[in-house]
Z-matrix of the N, CA and C atoms (Angstrom, degrees):
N
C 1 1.449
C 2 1.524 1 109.11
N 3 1.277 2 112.97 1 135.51
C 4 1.327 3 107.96 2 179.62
C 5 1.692 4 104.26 3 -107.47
N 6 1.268 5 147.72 4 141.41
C 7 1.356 6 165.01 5 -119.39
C 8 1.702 7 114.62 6 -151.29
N 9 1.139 8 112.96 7 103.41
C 10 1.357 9 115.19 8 144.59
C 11 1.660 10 146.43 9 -18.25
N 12 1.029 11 119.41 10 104.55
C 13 1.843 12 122.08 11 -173.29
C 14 1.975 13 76.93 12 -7.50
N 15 1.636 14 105.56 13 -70.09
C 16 1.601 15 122.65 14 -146.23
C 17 1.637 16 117.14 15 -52.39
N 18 1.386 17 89.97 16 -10.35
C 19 1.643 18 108.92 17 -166.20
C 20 1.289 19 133.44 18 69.56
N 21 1.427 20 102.39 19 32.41
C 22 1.747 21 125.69 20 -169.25
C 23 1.760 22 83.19 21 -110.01
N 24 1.411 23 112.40 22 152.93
C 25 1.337 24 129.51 23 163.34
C 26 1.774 25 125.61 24 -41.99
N 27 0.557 26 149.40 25 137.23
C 28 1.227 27 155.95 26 -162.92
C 29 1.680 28 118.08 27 -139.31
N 30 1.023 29 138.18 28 -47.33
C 31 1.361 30 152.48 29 128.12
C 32 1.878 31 131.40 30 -156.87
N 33 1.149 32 105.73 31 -178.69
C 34 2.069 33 105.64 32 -168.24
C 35 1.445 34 83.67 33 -107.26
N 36 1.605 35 96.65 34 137.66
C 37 1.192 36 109.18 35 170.14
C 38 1.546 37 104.86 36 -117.94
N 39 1.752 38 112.04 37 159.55
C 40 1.436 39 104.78 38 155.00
C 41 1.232 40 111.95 39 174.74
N 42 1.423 41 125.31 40 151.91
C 43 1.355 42 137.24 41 -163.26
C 44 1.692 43 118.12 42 -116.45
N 45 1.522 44 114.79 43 125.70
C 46 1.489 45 101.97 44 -175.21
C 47 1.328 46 90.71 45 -86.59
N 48 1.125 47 125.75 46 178.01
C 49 1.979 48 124.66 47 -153.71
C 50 2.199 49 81.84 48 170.37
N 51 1.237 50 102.61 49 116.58
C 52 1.690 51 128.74 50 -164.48
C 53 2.077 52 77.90 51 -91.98
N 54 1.293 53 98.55 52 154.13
C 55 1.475 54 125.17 53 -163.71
C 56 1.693 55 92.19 54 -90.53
N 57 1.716 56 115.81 55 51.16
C 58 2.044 57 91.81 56 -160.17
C 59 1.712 58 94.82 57 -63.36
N 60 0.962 59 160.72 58 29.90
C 61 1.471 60 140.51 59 -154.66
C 62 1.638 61 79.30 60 -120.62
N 63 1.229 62 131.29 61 -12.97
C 64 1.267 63 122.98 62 -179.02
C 65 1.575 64 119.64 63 -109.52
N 66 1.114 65 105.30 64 13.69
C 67 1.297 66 109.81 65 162.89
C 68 2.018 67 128.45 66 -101.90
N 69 1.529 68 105.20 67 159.22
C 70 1.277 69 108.84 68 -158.28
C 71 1.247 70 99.57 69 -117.72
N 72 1.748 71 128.67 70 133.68
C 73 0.937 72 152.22 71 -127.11
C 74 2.137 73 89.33 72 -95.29
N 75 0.683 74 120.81 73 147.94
C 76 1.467 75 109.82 74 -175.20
C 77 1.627 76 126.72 75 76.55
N 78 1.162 77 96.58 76 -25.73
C 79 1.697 78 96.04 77 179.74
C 80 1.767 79 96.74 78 -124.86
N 81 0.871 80 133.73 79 -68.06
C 82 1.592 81 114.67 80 163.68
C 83 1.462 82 150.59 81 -42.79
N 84 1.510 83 89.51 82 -39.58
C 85 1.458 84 124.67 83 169.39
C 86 1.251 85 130.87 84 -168.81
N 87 1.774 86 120.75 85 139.28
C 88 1.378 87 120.43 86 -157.67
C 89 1.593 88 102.34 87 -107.45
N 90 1.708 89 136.20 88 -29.92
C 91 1.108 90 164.43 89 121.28
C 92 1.200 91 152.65 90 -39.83
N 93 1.189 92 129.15 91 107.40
C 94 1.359 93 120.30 92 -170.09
C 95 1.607 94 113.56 93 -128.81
N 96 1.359 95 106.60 94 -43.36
C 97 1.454 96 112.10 95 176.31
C 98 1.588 97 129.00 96 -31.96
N 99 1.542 98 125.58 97 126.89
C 100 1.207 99 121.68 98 -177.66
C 101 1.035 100 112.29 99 -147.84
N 102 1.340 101 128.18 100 103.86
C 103 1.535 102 124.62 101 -171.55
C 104 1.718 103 123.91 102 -68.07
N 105 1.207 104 86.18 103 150.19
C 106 1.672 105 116.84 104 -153.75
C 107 1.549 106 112.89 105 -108.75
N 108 1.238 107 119.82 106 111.53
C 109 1.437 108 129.68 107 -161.02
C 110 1.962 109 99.60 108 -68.41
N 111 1.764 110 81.44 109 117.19
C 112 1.989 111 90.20 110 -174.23
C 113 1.647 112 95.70 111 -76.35
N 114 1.164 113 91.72 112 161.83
C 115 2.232 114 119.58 113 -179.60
C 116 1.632 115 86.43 114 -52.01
N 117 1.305 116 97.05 115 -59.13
C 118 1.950 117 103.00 116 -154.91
C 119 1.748 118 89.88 117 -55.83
N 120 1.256 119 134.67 118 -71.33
C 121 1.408 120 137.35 119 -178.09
C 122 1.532 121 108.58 120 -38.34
N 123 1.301 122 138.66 121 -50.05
C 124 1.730 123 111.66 122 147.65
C 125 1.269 124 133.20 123 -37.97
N 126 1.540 125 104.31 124 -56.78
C 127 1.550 126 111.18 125 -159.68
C 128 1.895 127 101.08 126 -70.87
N 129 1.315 128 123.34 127 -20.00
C 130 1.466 129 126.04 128 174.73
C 131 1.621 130 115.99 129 -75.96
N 132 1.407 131 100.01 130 -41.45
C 133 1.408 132 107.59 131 174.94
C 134 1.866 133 108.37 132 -79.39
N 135 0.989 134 136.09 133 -35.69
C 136 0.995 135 136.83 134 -175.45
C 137 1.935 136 112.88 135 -86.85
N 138 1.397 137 123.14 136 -4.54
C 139 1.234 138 138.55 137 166.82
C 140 2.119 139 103.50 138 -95.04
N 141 1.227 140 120.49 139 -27.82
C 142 1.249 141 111.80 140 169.99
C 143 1.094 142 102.99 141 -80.75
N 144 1.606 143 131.95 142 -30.60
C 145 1.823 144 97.61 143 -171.42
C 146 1.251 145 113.35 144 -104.37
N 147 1.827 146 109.93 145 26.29
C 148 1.485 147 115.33 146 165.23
C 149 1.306 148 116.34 147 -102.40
N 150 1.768 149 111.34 148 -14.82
C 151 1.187 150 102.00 149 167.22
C 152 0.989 151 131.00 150 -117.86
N 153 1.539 152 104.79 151 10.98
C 154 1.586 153 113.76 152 -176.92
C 155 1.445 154 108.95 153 -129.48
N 156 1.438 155 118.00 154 22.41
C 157 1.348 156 138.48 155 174.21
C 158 1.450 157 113.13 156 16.06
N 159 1.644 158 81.26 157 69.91
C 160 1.508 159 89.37 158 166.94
C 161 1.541 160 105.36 159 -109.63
N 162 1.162 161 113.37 160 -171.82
C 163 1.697 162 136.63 161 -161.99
C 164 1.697 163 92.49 162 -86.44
N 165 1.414 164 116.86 163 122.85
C 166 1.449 165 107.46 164 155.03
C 167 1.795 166 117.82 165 -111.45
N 168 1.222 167 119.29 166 148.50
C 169 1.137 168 122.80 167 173.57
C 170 1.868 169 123.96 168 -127.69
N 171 1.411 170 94.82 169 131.76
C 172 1.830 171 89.18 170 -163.60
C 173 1.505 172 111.52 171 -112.29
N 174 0.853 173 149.06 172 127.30
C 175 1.596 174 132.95 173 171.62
C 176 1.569 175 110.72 174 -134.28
N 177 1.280 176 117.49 175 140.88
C 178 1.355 177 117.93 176 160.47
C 179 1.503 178 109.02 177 -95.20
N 180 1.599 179 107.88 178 162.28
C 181 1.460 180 133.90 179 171.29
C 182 1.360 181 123.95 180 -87.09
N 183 0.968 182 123.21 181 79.51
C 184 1.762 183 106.23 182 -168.88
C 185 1.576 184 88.89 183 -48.58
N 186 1.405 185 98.97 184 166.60
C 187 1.601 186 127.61 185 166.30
C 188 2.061 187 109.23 186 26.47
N 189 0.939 188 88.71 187 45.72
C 190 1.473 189 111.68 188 -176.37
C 191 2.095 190 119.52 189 -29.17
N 192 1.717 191 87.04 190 -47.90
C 193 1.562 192 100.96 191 173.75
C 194 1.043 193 99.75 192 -72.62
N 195 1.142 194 152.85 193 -62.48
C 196 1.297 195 140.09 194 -164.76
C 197 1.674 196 122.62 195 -61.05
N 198 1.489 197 125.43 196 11.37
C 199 1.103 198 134.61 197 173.90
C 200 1.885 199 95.08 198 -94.32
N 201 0.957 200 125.73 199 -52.17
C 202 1.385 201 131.52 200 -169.95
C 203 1.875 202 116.29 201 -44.10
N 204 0.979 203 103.91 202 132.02
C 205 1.550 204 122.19 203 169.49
C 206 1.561 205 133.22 204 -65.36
N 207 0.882 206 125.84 205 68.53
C 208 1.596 207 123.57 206 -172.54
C 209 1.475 208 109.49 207 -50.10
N 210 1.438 209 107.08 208 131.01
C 211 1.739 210 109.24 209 -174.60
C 212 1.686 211 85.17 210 -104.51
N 213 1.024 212 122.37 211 -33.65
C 214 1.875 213 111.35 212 -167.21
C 215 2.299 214 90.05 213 -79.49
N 216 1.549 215 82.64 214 170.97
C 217 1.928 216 105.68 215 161.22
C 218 1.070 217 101.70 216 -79.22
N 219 1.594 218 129.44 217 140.47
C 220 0.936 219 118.42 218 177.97
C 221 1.822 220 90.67 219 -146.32
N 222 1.081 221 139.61 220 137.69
C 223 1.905 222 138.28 221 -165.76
C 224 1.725 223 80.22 222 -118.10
N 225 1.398 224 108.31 223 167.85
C 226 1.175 225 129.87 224 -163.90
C 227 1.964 226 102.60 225 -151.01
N 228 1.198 227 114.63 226 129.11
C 229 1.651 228 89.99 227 175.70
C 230 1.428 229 118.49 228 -80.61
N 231 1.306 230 157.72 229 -124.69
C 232 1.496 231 145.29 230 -170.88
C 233 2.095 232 73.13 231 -138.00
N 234 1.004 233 100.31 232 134.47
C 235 1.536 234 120.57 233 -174.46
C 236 2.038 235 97.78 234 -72.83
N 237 1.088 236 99.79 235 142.33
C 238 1.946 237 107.24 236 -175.01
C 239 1.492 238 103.69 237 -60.35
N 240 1.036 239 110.49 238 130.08
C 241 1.902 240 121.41 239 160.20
C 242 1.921 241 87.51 240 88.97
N 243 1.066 242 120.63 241 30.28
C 244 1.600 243 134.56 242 178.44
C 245 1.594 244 108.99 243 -70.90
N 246 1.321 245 144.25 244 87.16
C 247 1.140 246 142.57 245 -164.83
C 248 1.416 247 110.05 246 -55.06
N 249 1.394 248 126.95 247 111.34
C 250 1.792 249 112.13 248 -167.33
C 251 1.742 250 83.49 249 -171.89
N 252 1.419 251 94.51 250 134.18
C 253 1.567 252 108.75 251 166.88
C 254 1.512 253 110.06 252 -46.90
N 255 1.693 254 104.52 253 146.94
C 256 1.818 255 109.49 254 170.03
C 257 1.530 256 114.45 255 -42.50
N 258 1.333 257 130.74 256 -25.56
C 259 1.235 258 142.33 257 -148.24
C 260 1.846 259 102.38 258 -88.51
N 261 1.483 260 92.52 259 -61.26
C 262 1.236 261 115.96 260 161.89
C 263 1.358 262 142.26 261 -41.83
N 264 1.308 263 120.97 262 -22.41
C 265 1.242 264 152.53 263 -147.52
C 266 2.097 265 100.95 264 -96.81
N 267 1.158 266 119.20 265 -6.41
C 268 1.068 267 141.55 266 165.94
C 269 1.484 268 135.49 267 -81.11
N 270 1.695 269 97.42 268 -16.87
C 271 1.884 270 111.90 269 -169.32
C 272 1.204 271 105.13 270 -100.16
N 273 1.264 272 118.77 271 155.03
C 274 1.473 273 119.02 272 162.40
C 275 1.456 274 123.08 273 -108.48
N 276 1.382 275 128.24 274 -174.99
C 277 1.267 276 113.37 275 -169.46
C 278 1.966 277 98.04 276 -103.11
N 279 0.958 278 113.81 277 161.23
C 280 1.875 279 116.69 278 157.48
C 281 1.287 280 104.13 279 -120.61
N 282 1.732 281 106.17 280 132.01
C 283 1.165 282 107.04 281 -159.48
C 284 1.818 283 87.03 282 -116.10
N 285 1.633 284 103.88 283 137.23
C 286 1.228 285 117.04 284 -179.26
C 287 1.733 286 115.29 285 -95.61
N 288 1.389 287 113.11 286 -7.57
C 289 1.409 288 149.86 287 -151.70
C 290 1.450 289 105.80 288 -133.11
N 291 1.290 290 108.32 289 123.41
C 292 1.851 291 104.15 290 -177.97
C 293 1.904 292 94.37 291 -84.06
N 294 0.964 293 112.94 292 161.12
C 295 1.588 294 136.02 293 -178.84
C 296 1.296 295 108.71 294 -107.00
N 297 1.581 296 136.32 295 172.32
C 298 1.204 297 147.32 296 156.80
C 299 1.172 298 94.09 297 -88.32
N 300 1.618 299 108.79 298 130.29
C 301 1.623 300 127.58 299 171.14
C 302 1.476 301 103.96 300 113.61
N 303 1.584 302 108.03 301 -18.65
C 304 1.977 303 98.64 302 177.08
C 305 1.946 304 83.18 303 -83.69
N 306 1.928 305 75.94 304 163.52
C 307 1.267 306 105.48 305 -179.97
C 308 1.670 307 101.23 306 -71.00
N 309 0.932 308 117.23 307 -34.31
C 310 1.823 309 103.85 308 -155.20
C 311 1.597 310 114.94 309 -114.14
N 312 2.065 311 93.28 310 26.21
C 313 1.544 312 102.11 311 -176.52
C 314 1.617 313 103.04 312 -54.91
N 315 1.583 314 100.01 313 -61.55
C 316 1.683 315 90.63 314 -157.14
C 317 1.679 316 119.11 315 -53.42
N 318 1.128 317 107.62 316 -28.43
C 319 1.581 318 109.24 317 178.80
C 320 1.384 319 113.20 318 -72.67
N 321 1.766 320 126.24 319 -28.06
C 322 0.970 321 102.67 320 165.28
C 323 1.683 322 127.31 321 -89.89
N 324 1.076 323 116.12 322 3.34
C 325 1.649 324 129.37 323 157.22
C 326 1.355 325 109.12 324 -89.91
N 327 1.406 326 145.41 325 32.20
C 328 1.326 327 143.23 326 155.44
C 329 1.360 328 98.42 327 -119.78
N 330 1.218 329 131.61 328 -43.75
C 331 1.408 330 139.61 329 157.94
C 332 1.385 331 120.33 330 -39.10
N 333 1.479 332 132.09 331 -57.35
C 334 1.130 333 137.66 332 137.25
C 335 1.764 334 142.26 333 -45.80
N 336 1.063 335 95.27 334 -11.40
C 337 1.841 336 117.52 335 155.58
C 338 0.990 337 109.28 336 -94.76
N 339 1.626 338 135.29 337 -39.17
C 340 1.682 339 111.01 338 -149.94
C 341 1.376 340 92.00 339 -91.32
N 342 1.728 341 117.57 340 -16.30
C 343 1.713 342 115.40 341 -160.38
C 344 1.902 343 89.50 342 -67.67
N 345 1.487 344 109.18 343 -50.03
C 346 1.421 345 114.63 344 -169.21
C 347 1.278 346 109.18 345 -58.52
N 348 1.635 347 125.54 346 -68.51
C 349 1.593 348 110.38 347 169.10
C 350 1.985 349 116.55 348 -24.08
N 351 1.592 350 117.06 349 -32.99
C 352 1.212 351 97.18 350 -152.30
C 353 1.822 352 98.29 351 -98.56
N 354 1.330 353 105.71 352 -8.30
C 355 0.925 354 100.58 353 168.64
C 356 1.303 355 140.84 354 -86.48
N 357 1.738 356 104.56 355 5.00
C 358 1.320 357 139.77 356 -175.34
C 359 1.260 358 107.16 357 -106.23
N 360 1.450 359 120.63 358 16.85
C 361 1.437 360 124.64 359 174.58
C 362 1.981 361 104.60 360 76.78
N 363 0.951 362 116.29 361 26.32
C 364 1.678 363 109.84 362 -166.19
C 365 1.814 364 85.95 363 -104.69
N 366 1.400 365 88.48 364 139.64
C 367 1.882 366 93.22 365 173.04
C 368 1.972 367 96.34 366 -108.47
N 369 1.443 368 100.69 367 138.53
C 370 1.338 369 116.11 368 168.32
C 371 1.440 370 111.44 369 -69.97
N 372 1.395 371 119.46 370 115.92
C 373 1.567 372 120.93 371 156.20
C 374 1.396 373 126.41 372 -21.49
N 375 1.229 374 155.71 373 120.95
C 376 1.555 375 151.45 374 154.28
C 377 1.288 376 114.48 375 -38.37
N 378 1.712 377 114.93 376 -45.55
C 379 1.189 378 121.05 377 -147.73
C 380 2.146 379 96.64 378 -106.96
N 381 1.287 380 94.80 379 -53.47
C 382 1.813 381 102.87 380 167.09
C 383 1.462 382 98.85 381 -100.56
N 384 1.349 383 106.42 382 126.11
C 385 1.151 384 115.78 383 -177.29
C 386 1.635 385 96.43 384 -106.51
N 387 1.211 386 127.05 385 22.18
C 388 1.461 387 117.80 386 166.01
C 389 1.797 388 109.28 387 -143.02
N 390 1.953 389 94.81 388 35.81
C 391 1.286 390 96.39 389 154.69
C 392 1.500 391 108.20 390 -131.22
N 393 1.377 392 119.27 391 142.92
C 394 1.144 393 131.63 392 -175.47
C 395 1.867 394 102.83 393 -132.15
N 396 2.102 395 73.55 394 117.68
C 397 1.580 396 97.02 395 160.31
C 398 1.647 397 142.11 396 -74.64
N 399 0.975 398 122.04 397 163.71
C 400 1.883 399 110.68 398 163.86
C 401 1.617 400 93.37 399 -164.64
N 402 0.978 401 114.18 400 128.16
C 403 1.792 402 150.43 401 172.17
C 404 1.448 403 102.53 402 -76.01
């Protein structure tokens, strides 16, 4: 619940978040690796557009994992207090969408960024693979 200066309600918050600590390496997921923007790869990029006064542009992603594409099966159980007939109460979910808490979110949300940078004309670095150019 998130709370008011007054301490009256304000609105319910809440996050579904996947159990990854229960998944098995080979049958859930074969991948995990996702590269991670190094200090030096700011401080280089952020020294060219101070001295070569160019244009910088910054944006965050809200909810970032949840943009990513799962290439493996991945079942989900029906989340607690889940509104679903007695009958129902037996299914699980398939998630087409990686979650926060699977193992192979971030790789599949870097996967799903680099396709969009490249389809935006941006060339991937050789050397930083989590900087992307455009000419």
């Amino acid at each position: 619940m998130k709370y008011k200066a007054d301490g009256s309600i304000e609105r319910f918050k809440a996050r579904l978040v996947a159990k990854g600590y229960t998944q098995t390496y080979g049958i859930d997921y074969t991948e995990t690796f996702a590269p991670v923007a190094k200090i030096n790869t700011v401080q280089v990029l952020l020294s060219l557009v101070a001295n070569l006064d160019w244009p910088l542009q910054q944006f965050d992603v809200k909810n970032a994992f949840l943009h990513g594409e799962l290439s493996e099966e991945v079942y989900m159980d029906l989340p607690p207090g889940c509104m679903v007939l007695e009958k129902q109460c037996q299914k699980v979910c398939k998630l087409k969408k990686s979650l926060y808490g699977l193992k192979q979110s971030p790789r599949a949300w870097f996967g799903r960024f680099t396709k969009s940078m490249r389809d935006f004309s941006y060339r991937q670095s050789n050397s930083y693979h989590t900087l992307f150019l455009k000419k």
